[in-house]
C-alpha positions as CSV (number, residue, x, y, z in Angstrom):
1,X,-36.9,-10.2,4.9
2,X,-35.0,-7.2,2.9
3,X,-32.7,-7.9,0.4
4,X,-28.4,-8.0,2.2
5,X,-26.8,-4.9,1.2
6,X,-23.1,-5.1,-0.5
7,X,-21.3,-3.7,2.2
8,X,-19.3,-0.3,1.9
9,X,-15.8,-2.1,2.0
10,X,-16.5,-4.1,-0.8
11,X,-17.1,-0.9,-2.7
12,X,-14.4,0.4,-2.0
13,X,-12.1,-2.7,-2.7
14,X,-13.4,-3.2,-5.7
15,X,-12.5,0.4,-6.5
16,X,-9.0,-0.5,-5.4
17,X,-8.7,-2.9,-8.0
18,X,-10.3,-1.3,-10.8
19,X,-7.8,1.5,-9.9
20,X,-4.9,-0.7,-10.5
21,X,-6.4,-2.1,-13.4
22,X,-7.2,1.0,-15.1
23,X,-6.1,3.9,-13.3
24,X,-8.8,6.0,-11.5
25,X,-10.6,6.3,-15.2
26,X,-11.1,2.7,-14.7
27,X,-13.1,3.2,-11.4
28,X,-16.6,3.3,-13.0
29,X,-20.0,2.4,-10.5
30,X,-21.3,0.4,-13.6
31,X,-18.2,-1.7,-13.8
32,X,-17.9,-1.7,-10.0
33,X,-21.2,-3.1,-9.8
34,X,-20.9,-6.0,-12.5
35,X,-18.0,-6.8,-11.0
36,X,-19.2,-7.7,-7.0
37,X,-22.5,-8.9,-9.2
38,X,-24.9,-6.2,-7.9
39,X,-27.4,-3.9,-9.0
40,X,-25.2,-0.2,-9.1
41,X,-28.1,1.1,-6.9
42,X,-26.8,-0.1,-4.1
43,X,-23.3,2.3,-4.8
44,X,-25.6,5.5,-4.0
45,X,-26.9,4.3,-0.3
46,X,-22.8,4.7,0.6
47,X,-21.9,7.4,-2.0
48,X,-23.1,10.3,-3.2
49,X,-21.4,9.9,-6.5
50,X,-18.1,8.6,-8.2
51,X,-15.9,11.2,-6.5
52,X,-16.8,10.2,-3.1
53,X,-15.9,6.9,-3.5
54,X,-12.4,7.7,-5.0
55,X,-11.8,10.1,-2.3
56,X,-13.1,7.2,0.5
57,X,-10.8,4.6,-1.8
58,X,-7.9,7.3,-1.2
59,X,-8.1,7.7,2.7
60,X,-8.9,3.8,3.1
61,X,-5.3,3.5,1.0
62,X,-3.9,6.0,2.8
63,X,-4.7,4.3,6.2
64,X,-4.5,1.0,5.2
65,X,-0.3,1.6,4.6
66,X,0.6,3.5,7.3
67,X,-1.4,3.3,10.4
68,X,-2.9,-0.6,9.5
69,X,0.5,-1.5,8.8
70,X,2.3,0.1,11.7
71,X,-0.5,-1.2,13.8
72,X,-0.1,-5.1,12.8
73,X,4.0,-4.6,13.1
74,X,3.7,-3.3,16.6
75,X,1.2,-6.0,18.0
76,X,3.7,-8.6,18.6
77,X,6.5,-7.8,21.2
78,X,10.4,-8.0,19.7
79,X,13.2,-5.6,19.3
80,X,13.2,-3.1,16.3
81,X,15.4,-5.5,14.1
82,X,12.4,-8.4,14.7
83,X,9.8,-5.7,14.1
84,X,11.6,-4.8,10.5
85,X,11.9,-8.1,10.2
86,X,7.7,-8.7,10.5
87,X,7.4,-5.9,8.3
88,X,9.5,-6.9,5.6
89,X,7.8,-10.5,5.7
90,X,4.2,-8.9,6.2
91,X,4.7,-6.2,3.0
92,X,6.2,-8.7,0.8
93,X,3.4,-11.4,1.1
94,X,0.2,-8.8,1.6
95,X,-2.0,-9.2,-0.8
96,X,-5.2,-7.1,0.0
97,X,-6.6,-4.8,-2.4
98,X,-5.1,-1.6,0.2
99,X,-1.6,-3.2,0.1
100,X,-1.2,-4.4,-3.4
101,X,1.7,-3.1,-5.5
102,X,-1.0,-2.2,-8.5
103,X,-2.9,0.2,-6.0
104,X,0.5,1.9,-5.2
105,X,1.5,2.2,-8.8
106,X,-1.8,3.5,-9.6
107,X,-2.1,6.0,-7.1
108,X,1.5,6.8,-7.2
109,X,0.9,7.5,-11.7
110,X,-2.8,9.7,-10.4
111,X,-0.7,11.8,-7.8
112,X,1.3,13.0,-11.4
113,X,-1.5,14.4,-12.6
114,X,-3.9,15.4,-8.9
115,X,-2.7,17.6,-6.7
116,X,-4.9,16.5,-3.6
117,X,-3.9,12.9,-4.6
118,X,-0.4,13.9,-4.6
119,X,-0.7,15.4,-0.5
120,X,-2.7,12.4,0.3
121,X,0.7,10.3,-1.5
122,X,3.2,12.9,0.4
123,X,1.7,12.2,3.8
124,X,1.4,8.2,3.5
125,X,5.5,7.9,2.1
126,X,6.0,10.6,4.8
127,X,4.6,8.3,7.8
128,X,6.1,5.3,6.5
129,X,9.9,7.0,6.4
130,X,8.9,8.3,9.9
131,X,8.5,4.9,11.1
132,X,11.8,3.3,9.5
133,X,13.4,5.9,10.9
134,X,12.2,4.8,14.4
135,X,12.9,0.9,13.5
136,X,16.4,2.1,12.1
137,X,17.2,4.6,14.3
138,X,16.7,1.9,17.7
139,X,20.0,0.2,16.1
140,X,21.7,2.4,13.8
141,X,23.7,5.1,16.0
142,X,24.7,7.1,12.6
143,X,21.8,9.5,11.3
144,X,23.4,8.9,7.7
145,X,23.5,5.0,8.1
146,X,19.6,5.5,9.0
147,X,18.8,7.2,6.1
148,X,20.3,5.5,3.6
149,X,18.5,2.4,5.1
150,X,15.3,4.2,5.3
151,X,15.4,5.0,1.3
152,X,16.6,1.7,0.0
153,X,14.0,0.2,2.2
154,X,11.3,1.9,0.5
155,X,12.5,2.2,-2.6
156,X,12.6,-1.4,-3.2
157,X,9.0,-1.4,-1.8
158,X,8.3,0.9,-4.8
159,X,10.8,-0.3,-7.2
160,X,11.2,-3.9,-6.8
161,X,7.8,-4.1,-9.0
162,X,9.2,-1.9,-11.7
163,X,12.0,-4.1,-12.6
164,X,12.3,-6.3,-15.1
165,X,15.8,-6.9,-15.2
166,X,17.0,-10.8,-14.4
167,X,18.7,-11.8,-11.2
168,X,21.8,-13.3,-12.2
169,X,22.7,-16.4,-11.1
170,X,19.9,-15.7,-8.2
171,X,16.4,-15.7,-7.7
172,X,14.7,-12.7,-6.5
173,X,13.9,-14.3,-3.2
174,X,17.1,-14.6,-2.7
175,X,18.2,-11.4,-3.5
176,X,15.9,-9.7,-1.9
177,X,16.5,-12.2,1.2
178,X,20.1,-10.8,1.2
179,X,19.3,-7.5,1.1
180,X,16.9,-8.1,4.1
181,X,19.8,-8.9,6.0
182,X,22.2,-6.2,5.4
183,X,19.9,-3.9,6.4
184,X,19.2,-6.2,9.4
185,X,22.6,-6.2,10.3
């Protein structure tokens, strides 16, 4: 019986977190390899070299937080309010290598510097405002109320792992549990 090969996913995860480790310098096969505790030949039956693999690690991102997400959010039946409500819930406990906050920092710090990157960024924060808009837009009659909903939405998606500041008198939970429901509301 032949040897099991590492599977191409795994690859590609472990890219993902190399990424957010160490930026897409830190996406090396040798590293890779050590890391799921496999021989790096195995790498070149999926890839043809590094660059393929960053550009597969890219599109499985790319998919993995729009159409993934959008796809899970949508299964269950409820009103756009208990579908925002899902995705707020499902983004703030998601802890896969495609939905961490490391890989979006990561990628969002490589699109700086890579223009292709940077499209590939565009279109993935484009499709996620699209959908808000649709969640938003079911409740919110005023374009400018959607918006602004859409933006903070994201934006503490994005932000709330940049900041370092205290709470106050509250935990993040809970401030973050309050803003939930304003925008719910």
């Amino acid at each position: 019986m032949g040897a099991i090969r590492t599977p191409r996913d795994k690859w590609i995860e472990e890219g993902l977190r190399a990424l957010a480790a160490g930026g897409p310098e830190g996406v090396r096969v040798e590293v890779l390899a050590q890391a799921l505790g496999v021989s790096k030949g195995g790498f070149y039956g999926y890839f043809r070299n590094r660059s393929a693999l960053l550009e597969e690690m890219l599109a499985t991102w790319e998919h993995g937080v729009t159409e993934d997400v959008i796809e899970r959010i949508e299964r269950d039946p409820g009103d756009a309010r208990e579908r925002l409500g899902r995705l707020f819930d499902y983004v703030g406990s998601a802890a896969t290598p495609v939905t961490d906050a490391g890989v979006e920092l990561a990628i969002r710090d490589w699109a700086r510097r890579d223009e292709a990157v940077a499209r590939c960024l565009r279109r993935a924060d484009n499709r996620r405002m699209d959908y808000l808009r649709a969640l938003y837009g079911a409740f919110c009659p005023d374009a400018d109320d959607v918006e602004a909903r859409c933006l903070i939405t994201f934006s503490l998606r994005i932000g709330d792992h940049l900041i370092a500041a205290d709470d106050g008198p509250r935990s993040r939970a809970e401030v973050l549990a309050a803003v939930r429901n304003r925008l719910l509301s």
